[in-house]
C-alpha positions as CSV (number, residue, x, y, z in Angstrom):
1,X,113.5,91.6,119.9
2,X,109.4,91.8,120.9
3,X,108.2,89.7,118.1
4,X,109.1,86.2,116.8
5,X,107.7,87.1,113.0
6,X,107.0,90.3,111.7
7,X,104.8,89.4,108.7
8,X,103.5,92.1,106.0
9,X,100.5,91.7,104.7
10,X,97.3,90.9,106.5
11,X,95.9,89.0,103.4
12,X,94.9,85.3,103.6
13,X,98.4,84.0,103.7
14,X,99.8,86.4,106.0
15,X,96.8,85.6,108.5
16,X,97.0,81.9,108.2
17,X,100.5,82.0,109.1
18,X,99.6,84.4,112.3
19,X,97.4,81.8,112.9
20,X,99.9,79.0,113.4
21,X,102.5,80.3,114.9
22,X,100.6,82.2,117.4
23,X,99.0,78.9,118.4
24,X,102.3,77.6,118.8
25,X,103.4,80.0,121.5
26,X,105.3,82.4,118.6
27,X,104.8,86.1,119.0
28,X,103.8,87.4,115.6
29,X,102.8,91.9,114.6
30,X,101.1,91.8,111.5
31,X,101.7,94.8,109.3
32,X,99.3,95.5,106.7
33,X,99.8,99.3,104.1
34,X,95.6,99.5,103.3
35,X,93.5,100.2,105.6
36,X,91.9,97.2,106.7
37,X,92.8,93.3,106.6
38,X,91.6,90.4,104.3
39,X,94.3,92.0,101.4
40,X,92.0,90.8,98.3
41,X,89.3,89.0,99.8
42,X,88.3,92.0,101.6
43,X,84.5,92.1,101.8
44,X,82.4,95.7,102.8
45,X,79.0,96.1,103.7
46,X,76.5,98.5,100.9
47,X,72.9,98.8,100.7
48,X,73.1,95.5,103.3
49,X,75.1,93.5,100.7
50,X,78.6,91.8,101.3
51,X,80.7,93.3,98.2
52,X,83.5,92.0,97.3
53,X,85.7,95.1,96.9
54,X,88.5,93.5,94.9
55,X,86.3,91.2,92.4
56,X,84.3,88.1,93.0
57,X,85.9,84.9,95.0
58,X,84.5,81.5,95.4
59,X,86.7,79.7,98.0
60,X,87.0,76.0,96.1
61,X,88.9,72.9,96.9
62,X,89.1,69.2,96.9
63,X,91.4,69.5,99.8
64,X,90.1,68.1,102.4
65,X,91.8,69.4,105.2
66,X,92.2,72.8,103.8
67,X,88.2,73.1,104.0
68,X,88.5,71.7,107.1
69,X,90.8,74.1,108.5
70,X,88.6,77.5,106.7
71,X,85.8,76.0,108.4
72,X,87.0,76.0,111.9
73,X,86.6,80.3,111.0
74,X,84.2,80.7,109.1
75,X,80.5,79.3,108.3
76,X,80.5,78.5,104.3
77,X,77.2,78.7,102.2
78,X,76.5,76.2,99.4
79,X,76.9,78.5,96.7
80,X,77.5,77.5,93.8
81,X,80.2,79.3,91.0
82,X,77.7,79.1,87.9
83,X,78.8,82.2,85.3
84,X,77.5,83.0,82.1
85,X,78.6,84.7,78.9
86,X,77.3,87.6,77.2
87,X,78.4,87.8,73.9
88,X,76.9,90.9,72.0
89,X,73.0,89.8,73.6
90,X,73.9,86.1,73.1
91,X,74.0,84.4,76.3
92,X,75.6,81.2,77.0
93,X,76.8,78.6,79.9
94,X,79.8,79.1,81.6
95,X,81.5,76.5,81.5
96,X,81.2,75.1,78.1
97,X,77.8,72.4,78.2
98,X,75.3,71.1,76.5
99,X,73.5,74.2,76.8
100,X,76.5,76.5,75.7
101,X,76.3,73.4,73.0
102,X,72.7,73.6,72.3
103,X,72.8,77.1,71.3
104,X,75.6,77.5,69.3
105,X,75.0,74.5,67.4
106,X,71.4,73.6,67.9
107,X,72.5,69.9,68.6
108,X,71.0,68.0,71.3
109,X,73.2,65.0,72.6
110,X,76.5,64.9,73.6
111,X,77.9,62.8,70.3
112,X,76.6,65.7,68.5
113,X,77.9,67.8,70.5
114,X,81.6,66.1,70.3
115,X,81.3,65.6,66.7
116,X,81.2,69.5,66.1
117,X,83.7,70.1,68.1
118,X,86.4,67.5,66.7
119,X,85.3,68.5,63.3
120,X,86.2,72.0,64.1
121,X,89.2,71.2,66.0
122,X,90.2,68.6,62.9
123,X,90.1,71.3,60.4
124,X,92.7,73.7,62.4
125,X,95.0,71.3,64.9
126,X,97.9,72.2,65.8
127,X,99.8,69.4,67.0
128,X,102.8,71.6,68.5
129,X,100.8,74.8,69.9
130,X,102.5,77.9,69.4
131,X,100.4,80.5,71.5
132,X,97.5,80.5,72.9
133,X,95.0,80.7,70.3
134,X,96.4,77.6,68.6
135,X,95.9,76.0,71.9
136,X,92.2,77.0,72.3
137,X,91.6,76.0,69.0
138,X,92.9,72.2,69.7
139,X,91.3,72.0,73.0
140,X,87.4,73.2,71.5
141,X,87.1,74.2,67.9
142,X,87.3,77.5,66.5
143,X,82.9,78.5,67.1
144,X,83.7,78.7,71.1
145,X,86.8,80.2,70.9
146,X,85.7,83.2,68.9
147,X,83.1,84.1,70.6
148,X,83.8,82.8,74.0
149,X,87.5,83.0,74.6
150,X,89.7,85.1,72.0
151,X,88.4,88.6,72.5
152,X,87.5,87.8,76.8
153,X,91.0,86.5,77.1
154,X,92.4,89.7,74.9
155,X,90.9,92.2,77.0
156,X,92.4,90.4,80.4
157,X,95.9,89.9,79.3
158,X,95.9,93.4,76.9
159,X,97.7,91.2,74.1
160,X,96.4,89.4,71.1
161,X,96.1,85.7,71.8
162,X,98.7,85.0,68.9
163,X,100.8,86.5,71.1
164,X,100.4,84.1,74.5
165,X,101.8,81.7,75.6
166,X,100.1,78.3,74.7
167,X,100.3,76.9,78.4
168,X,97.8,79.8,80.2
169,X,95.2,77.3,78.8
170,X,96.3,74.2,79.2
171,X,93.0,72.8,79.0
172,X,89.4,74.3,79.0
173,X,86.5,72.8,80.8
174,X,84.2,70.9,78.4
175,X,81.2,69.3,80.0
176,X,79.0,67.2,77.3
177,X,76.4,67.4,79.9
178,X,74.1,70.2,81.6
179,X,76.1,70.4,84.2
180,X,76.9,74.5,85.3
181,X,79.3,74.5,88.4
182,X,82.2,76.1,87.2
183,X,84.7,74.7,89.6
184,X,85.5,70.7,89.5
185,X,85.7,71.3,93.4
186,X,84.0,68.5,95.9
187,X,84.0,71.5,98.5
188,X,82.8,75.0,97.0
189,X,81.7,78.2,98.9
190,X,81.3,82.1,100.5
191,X,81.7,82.8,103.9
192,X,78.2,83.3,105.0
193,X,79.3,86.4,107.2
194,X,82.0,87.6,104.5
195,X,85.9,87.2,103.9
196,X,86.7,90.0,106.5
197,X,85.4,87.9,109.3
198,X,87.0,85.2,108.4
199,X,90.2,87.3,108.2
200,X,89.2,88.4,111.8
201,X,88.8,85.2,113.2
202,X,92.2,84.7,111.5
203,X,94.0,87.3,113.5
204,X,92.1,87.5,116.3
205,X,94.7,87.7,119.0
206,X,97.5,88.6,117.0
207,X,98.5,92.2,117.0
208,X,97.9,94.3,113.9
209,X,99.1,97.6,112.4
210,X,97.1,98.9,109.7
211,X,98.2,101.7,107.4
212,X,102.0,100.6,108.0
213,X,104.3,100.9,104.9
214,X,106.6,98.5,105.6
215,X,109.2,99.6,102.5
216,X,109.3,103.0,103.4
217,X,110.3,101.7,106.9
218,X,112.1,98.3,106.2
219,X,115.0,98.8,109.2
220,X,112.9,99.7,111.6
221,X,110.4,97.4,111.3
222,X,112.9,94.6,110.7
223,X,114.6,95.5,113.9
224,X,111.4,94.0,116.0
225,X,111.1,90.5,115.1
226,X,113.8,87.9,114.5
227,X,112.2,86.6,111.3
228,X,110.1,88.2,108.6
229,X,107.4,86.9,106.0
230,X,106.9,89.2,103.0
231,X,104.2,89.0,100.8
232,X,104.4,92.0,99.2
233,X,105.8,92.0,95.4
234,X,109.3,90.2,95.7
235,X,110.4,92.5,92.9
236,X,109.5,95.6,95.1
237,X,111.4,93.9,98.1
238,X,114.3,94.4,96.2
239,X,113.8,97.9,95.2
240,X,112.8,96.7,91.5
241,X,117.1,96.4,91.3
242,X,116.9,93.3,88.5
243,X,113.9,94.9,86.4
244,X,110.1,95.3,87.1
245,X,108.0,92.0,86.9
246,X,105.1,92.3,85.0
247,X,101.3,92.1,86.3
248,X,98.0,92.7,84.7
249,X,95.8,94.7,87.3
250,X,91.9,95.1,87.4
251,X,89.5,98.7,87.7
252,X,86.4,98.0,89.6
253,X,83.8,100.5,88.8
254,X,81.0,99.2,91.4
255,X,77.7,101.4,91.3
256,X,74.6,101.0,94.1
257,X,71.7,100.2,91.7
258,X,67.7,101.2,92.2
259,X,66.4,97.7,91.2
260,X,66.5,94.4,93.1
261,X,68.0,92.5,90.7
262,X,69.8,93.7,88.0
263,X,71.0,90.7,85.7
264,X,69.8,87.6,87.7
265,X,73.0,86.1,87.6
266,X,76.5,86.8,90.5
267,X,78.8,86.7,87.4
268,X,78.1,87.5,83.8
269,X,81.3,87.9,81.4
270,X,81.2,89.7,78.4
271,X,83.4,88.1,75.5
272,X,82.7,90.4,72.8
273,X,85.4,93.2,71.8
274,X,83.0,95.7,72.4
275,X,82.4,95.9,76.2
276,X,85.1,97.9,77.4
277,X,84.6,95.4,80.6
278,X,86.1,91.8,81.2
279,X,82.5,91.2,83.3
280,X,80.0,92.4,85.9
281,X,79.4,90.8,89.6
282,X,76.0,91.3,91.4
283,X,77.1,90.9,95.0
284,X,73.6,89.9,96.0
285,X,73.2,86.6,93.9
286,X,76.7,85.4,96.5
287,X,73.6,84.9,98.8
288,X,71.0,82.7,99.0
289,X,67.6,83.7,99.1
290,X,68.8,87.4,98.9
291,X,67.8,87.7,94.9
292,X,64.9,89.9,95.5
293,X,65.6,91.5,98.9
294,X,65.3,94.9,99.4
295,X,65.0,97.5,96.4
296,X,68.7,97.5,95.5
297,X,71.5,96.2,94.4
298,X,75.1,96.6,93.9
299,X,77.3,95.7,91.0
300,X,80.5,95.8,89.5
301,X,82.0,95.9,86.1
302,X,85.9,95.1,85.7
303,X,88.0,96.4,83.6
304,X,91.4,94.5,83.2
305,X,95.0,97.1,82.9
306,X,98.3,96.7,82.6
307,X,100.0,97.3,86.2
308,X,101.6,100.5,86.9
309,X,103.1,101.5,89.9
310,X,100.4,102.9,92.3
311,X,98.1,100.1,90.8
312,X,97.2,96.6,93.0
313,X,99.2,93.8,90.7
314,X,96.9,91.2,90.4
315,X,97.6,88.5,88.1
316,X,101.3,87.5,87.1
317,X,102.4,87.8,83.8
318,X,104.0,84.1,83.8
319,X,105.3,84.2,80.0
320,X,109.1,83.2,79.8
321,X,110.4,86.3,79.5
322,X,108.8,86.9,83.4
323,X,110.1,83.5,84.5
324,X,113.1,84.3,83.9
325,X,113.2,87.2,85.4
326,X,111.5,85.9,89.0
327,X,114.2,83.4,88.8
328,X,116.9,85.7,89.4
329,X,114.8,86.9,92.0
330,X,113.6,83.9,93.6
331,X,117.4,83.7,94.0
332,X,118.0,86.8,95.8
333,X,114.9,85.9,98.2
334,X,116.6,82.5,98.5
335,X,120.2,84.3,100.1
336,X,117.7,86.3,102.1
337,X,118.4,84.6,105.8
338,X,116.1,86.2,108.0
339,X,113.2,86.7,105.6
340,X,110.5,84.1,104.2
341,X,108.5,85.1,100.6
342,X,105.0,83.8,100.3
343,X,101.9,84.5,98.7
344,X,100.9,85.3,95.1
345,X,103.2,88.3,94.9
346,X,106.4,87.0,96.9
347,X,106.3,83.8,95.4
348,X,105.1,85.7,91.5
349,X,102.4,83.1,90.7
350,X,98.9,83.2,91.0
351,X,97.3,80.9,93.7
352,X,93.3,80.2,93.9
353,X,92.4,80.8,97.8
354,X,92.8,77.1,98.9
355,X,96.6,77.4,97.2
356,X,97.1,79.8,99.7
357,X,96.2,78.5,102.4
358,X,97.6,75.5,101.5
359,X,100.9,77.2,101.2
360,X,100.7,78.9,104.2
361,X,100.4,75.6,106.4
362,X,103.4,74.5,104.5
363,X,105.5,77.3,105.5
364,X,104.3,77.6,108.9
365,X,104.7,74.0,109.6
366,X,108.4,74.4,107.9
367,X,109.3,76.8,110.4
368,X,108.1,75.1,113.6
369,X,109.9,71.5,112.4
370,X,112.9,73.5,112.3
371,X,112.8,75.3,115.7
């Protein structure tokens, strides 16, 4: 065989694994069905502006050597994740602060602040949550949750909240001060040259075939390596034979705009019912001192779906009905000799970008302690 690992997918999993075993001597082919690398992360030049062609990521972590390790690819700005939500023309800080606070209540110090909130939460707790909007309700009183989480959360998930699960929210961030960085991260981030250079630096030296569907051509493929990593759906790996897993998908609509700056902000989400759209990025504000550069800009709204095939999955469905069935599948995978699962979609669960990588150092190092 030519190739220690055949890996599919040239995402940020499959690419950090590429990494280590080709600098362990291993002889890896990275197969990859789109046209270009980076899988999700994949950043494209318009108008001069890094978009982020499949929605808005912040690389976060208080993993110290998994910054460490993204840094010895990549240059990272300061940037900071600092949303805000639109609801119907109301506009409030994202997380939930004194600010978000302030306006909805008109209080002014934090024990106020605390007080209306475990009034609110008094008056509905539920001390055994049954979905998720019992949940919310516990965690920050019923003001905030219906105008800044029921109908946002209803339109990503495409099911009443009454109908979650409790633990997708096992807790919300509540700040009682002004304090607007999203992320309780001690290392937070963009690639100052994008995600696809990072991907590049990545791979660079490992072979790659773009384009390559690597279902419609399993044997063949198979037949060149003595190991592979799949990090496509697991369910599609086994020709959906146990039942489709669920997945909520995303519609970018992204639109090259004739102003600098069109809402002053990277991310705005709109909780209202309303908007058709979860929220709109403004690629340029990923960018420091980029806000009033040039004459345009370029944003994009998202629009959360239920996954079809032909669609990208995006976010697992991880209600029990779903766990149950990736545990029959994780057991399949599991009598699978010759062939690792990782990622979001192998492994069916959704990992933030330092997950991954995380993840993908685990694996690698796995294999080369059992050489």
């Amino acid at each position: 065989m030519k190739y220690d690992y055949l890996i599919v997918g040239a995402g940020l999993f499959g690419a950090v694994f590429a990494r280590q075993m080709t600098d362990a001597g291993r002889r890896c082919l990275v197969v990859e069905k789109r046209p270009h690398i980076a899988g999700n992360i994949y950043t494209e030049e318009i108008e001069g502006i890094a978009v982020h062609r499949y929605g808005a990521h912040i690389f976060h972590t208080n993993d110290k050597a998994v910054w460490d390790y993204v840094n010895r690819f990549a240059v990272f700005n300061r940037y900071t994740n600092s949303p805000v939500a639109n609801y119907r023309g109301e506009v409030y800080d994202l997380p939930f602060n004194m600010n978000t606070f302030n306006k909805m209540w008109g209080v002014v110090t934090p024990a106020e602040a605390a007080a209306k909130i475990a009034e609110q939460r008094a008056a509905h707790y539920a001390e055994h949550p049954k979905n998720l909007e019992e949940q919310a309700i516990n965690l920050v009183g019923t003001d905030i949750y219906e105008k800044l989480v029921k109908h946002y959360t209803e339109k990503q998930w495409g099911r009443p909240c009454t109908e979650l699960p409790a633990f997708i929210i096992r807790r919300l961030p509540v700040r009682f001060t002004y304090d607007n960085n999203y992320f309780d991260a001690l290392y937070q981030g963009i690639p100052v040259d994008g995600y696809t250079a990072l991907a590049e630096k990545l791979l660079a030296g490992v072979e790659v075939r773009l384009g390559v569907d690597y279902l419609a051509d399993r044997a063949a493929l198979d037949a060149l390596a003595e190991r592979t990593v799949f990090t496509g759906p697991v369910d599609a790996y086994f020709g959906y034979s146990l039942g489709a897993l669920q997945y909520r998908s995303v519609r970018f609509e992204t639109e090259v705009l004739d102003t600098p700056n069109y809402q002053g902000n990277a991310v705005v989400n709109y909780t209202d019912a309303d908007t058709p759209y979860t929220r709109i990025i403004e690629h340029k504000h990923f960018v420091f001192g980029s806000t009033e550069a040039g004459t345009k800009t370029v944003i994009s709204r998202e629009y959360s779906a239920e996954w079809k095939p032909g669609d990208e999955p995006y976010y697992p469905v991880n209600d029990e009905a779903n766990g149950a069935l990736y545990a029959r599948y994780r057991a399949l995978a599991a009598a699978e000799p010759r062939v690792l699962f990782g990622g979001r979609l192998g492994e069916y669960k959704y990992y933030d970008m330092d997950k991954t990588v995380a993840r993908a150092l685990e694996t690698a190092a796995a294999e080369l302690a059992g050489d």
